[in-house]
MARPAMAR-678010 format. One line per 2 residues: their letters; for each residue x, y, z of N, C-alpha, C, O. Coordinates in nm, 4 decimals, always signed. Layout:
N
a = X/Y/Z/X/Y/Z/X/Y/Z/X/Y/Z ~ ...
***
This chain:
109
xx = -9.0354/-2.3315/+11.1802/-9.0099/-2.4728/+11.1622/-9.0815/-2.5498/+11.2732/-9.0708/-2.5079/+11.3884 ~ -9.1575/-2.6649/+11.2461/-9.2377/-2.7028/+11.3442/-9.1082/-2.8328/+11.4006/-9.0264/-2.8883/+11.3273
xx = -9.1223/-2.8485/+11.5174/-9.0279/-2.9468/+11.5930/-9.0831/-2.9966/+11.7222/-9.1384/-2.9069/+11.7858 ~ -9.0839/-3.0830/+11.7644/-9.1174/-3.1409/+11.8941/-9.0449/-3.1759/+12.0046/-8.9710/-3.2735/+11.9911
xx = -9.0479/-3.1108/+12.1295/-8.9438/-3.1169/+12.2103/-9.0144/-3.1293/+12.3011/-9.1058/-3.0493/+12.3212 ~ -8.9833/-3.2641/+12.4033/-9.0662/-3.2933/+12.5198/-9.1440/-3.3720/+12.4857/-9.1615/-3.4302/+12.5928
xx = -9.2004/-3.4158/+12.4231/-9.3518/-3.4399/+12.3127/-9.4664/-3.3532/+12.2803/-9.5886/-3.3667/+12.2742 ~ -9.3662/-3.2437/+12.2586/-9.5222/-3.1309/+12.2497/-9.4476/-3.0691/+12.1182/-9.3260/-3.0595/+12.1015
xx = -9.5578/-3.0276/+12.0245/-9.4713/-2.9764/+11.9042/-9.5039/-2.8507/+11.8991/-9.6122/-2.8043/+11.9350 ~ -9.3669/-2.7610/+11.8323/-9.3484/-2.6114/+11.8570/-9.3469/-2.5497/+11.7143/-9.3616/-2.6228/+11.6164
xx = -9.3306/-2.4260/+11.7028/-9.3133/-2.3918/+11.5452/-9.2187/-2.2662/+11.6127/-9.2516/-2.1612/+11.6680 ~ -9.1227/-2.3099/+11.5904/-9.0005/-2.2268/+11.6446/-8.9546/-2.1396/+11.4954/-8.9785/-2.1943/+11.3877
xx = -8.9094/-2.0460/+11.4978/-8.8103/-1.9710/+11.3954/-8.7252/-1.8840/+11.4885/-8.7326/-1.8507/+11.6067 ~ -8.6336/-1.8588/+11.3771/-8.5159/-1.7950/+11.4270/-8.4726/-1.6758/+11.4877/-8.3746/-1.6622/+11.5610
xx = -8.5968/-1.5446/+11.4319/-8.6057/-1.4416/+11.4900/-8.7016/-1.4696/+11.6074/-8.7148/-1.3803/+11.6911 ~ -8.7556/-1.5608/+11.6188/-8.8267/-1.5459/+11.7805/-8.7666/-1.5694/+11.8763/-8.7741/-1.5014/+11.9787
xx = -8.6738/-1.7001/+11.8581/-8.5764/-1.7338/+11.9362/-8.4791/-1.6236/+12.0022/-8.4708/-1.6017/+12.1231 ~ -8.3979/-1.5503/+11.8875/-8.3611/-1.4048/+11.9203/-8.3776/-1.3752/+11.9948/-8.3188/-1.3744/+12.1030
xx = -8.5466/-1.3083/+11.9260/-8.6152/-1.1718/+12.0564/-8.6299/-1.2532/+12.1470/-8.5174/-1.2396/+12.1950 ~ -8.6944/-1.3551/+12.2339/-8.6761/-1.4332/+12.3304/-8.6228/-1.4450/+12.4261/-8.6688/-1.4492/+12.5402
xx = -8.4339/-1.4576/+12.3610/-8.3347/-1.4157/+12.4333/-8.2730/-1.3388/+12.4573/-8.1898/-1.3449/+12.5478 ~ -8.2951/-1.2276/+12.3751/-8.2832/-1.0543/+12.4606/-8.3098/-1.0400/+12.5553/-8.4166/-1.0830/+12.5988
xx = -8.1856/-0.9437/+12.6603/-8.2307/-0.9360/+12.7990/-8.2265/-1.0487/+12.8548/-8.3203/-1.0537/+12.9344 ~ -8.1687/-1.1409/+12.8557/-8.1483/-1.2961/+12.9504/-8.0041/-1.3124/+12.9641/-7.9420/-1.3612/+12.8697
xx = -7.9456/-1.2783/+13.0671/-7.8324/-1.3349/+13.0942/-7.8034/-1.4452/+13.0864/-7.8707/-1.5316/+13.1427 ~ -7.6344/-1.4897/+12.9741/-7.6167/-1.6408/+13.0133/-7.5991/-1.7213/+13.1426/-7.5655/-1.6611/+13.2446
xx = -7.6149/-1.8222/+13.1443/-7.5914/-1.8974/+13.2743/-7.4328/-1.9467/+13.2389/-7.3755/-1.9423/+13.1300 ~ -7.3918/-1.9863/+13.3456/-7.2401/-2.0889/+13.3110/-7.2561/-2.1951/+13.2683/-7.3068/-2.2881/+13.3311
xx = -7.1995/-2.2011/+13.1089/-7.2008/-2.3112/+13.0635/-7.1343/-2.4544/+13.1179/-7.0125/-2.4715/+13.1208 ~ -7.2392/-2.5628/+13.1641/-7.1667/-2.6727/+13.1887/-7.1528/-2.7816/+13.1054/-7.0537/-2.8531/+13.1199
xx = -7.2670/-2.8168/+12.9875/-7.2590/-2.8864/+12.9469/-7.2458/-2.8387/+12.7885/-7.1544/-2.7710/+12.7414 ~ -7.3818/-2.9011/+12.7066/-7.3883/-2.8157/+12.5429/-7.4206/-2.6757/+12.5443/-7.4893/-2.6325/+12.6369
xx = -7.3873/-2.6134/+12.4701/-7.4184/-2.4851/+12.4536/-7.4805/-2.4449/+12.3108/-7.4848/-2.5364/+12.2286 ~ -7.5274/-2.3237/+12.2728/-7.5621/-2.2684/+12.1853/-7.5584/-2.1166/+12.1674/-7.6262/-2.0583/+12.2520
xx = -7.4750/-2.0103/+12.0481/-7.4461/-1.9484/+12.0221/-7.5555/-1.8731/+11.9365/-7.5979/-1.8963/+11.8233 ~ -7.5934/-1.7548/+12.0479/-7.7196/-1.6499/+11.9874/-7.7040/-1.5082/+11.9612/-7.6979/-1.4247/+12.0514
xx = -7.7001/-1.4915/+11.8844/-7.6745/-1.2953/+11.9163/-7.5611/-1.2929/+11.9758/-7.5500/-1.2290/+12.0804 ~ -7.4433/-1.3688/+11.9160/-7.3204/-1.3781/+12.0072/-7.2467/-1.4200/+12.1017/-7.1293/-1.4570/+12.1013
xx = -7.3850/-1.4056/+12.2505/-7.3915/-1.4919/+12.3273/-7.3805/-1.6615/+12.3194/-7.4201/-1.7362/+12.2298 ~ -7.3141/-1.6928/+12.4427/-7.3104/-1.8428/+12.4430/-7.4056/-1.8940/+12.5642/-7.3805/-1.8543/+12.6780
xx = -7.5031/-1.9726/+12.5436/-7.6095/-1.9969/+12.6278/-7.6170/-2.1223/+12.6771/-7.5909/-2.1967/+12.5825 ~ -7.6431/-2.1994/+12.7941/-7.6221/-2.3247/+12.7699/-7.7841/-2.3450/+12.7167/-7.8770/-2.2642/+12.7155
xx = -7.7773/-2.4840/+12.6747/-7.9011/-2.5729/+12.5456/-7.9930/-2.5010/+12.6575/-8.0298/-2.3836/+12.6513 ~ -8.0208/-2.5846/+12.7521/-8.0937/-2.6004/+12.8517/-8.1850/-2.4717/+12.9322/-8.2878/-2.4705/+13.0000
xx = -8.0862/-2.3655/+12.8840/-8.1637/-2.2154/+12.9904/-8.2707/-2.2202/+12.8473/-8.3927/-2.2341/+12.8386 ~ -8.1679/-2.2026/+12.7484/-8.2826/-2.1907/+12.5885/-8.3921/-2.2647/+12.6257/-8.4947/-2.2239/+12.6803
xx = -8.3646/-2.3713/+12.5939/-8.5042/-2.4873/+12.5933/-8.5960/-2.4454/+12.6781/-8.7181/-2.4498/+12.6624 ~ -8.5175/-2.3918/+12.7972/-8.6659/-2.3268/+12.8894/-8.7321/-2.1934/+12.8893/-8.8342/-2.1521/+12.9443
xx = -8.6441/-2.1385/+12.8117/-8.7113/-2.0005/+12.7400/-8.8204/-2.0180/+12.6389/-8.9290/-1.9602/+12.6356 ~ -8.7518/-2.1460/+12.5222/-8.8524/-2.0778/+12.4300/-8.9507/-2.1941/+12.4521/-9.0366/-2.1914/+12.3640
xx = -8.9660/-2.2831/+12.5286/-9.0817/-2.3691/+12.5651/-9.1637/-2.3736/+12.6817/-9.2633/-2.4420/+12.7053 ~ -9.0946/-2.2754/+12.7609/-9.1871/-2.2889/+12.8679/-9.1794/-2.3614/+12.9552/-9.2201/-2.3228/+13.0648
xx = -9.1284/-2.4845/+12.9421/-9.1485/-2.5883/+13.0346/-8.9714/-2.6423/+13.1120/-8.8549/-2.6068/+13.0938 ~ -9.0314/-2.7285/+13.1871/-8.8845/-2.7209/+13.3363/-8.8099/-2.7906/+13.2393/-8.8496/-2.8638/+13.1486
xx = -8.6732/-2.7506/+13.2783/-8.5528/-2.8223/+13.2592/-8.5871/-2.9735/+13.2184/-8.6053/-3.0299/+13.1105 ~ -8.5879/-3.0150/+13.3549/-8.6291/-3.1522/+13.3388/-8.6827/-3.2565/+13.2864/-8.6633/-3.3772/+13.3006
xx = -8.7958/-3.1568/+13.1857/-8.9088/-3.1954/+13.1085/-8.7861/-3.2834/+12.9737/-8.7792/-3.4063/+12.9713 ~ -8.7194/-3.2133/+12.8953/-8.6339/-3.2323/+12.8100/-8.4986/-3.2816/+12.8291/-8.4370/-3.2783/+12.9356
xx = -8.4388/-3.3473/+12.6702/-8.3459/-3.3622/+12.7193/-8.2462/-3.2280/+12.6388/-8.3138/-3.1338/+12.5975 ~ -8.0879/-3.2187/+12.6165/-8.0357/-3.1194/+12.5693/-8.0739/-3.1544/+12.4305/-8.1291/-3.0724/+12.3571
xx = -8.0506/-3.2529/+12.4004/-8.0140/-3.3359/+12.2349/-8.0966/-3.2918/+12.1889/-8.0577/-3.2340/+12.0874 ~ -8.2677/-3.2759/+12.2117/-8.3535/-3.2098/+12.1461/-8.3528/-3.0702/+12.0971/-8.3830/-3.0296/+11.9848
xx = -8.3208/-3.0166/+12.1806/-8.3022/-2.8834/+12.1782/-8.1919/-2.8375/+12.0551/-8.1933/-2.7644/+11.9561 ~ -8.1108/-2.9136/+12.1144/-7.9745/-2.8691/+11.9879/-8.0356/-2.9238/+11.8678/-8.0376/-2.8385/+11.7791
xx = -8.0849/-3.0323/+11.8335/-8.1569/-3.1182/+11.7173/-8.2441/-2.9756/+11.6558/-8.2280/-2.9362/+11.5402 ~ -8.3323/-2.9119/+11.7492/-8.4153/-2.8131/+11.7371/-8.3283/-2.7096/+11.6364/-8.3321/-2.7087/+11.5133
xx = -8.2457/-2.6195/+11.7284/-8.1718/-2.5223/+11.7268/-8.0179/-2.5222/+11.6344/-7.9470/-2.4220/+11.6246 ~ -7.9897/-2.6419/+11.5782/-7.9379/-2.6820/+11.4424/-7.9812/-2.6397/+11.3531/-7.9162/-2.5785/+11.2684
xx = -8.1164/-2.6638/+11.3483/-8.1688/-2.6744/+11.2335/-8.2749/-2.5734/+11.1965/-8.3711/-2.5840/+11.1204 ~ -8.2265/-2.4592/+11.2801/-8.3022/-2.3645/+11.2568/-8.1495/-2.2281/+11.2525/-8.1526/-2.1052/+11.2577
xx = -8.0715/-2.2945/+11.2448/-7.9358/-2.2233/+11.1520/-7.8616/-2.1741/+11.3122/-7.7757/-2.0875/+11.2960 ~ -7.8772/-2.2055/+11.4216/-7.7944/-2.1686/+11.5406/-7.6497/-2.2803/+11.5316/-7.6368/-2.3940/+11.4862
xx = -7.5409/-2.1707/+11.6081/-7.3852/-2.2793/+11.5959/-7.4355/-2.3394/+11.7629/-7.4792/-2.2690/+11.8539 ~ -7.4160/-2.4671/+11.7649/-7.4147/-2.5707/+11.8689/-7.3055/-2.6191/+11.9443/-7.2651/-2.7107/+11.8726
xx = -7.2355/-2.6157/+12.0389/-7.1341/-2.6728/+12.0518/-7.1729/-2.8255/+12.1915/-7.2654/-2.8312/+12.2725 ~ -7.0825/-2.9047/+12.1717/-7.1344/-2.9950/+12.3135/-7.0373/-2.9655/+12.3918/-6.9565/-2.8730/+12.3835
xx = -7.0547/-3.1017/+12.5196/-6.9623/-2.9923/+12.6000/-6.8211/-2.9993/+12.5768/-6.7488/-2.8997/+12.5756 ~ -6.7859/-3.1041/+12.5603/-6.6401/-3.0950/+12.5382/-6.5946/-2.9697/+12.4171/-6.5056/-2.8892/+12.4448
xx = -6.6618/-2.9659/+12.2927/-6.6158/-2.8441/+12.2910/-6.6625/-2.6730/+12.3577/-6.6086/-2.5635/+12.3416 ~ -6.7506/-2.7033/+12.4137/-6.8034/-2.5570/+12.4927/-6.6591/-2.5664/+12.6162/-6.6341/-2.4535/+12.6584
xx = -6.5896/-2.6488/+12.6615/-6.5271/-2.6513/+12.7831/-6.3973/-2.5570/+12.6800/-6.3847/-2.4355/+12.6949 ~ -6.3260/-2.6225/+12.5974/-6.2195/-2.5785/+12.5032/-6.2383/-2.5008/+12.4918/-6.1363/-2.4319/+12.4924
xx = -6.3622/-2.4233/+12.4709/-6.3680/-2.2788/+12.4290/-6.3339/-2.1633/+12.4889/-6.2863/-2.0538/+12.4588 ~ -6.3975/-2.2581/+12.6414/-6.4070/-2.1606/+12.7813/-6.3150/-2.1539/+12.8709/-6.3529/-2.1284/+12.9852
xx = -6.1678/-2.1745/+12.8464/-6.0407/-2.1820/+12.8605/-5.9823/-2.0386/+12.8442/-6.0125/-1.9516/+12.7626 ~ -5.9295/-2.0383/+12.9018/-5.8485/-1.8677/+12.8761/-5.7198/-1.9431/+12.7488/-5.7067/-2.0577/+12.7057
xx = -5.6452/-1.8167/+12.7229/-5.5129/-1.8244/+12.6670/-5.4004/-1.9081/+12.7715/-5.3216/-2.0016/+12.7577 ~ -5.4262/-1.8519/+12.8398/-5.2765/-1.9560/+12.9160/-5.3053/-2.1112/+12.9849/-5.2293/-2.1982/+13.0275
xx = -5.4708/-2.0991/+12.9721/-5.4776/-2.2040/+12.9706/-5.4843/-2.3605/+12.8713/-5.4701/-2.4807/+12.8939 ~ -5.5128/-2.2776/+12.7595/-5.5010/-2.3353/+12.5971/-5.3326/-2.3587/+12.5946/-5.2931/-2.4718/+12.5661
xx = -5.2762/-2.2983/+12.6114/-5.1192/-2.3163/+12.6137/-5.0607/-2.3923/+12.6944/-4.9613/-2.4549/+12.6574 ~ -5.1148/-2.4043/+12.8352/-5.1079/-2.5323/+12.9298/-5.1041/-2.6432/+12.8464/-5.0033/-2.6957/+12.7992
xx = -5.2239/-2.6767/+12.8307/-5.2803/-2.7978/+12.7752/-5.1772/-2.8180/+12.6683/-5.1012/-2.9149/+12.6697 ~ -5.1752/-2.7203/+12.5704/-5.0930/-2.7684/+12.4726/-4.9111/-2.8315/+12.5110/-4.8586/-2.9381/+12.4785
xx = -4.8673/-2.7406/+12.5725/-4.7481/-2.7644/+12.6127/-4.7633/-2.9145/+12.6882/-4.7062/-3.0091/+12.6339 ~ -4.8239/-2.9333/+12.7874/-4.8392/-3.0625/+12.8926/-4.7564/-2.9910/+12.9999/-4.7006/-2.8813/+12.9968
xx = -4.7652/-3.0957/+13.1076/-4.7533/-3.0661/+13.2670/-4.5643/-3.0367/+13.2650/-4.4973/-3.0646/+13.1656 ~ -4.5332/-3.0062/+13.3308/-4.3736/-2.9847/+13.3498/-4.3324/-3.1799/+13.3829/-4.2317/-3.2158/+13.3218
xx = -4.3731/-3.2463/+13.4337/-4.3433/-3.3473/+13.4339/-4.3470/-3.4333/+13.3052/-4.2825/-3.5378/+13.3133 ~ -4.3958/-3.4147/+13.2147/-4.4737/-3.5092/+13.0857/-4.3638/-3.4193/+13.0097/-4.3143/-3.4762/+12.9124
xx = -4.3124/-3.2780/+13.0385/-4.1592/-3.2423/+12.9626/-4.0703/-3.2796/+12.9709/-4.0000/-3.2948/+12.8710 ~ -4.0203/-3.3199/+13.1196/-3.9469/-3.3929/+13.1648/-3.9234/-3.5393/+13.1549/-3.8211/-3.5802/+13.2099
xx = -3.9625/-3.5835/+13.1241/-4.0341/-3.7403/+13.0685/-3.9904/-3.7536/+12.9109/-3.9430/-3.8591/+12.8688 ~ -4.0090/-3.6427/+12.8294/-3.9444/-3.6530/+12.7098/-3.8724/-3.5800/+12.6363/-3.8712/-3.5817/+12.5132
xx = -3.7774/-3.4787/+12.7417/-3.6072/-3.4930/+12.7633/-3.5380/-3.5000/+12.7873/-3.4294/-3.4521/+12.7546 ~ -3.5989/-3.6185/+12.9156/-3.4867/-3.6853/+12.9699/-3.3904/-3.6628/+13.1141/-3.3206/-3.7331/+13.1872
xx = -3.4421/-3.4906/+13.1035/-3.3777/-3.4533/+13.2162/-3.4583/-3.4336/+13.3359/-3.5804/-3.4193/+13.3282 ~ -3.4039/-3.4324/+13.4306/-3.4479/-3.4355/+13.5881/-3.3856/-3.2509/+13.6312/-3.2803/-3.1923/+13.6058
x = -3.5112/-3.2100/+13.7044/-3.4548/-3.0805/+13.7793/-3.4160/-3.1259/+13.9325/-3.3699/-3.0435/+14.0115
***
């Protein structure tokens, strides 16, 4: 699929991308991410894998725009953060703080 990222246009497909990212450890996701071979990658290490060029050069949005549409799952960050939550911490959140319980039943410890 031909796409332009940076202003330079690429002809990306899906098995290159792959092999590409074989053998590349993820980085810690901080912001969007993208889901390869299982792995969760952030946009950004990608973008500089399969283009070559610095971080900086791009922005994420392209990349994911890219990597959408060449059948990869995308997440941004707010959901890459949700994801990257343990169990007890998903259950935190859900429950709320011991104070915000306390708040709506009334009782005081």
């Amino acid at each position: 699929m031909r796409c332009v990222i940076a202003r330079f246009p690429f002809d990306l497909y899906k098995d290159e991308v792959e092999n590409s990212m074989k053998g590349i450890k993820p980085e810690p996701v901080t912001g969007d991410a993208v889901v390869i071979s299982r792995r969760v990658y952030p946009v950004k290490q990608v973008g500089e894998v399969i283009t070559r060029q610095d971080r900086r050069d791009f922005s994420s949005a392209e990349v994911v725009r890219a990597l959408s549409k060449l059948g990869f799952t995308c997440r941004t960050a707010e959901t890459a953060a949700a994801a990257a939550r343990t169990p007890l911490e998903t259950a935190s959140a859900l429950l709320g703080t011991p104070a915000a319980a306390e708040e709506r039943t009334g009782d005081s410890l």
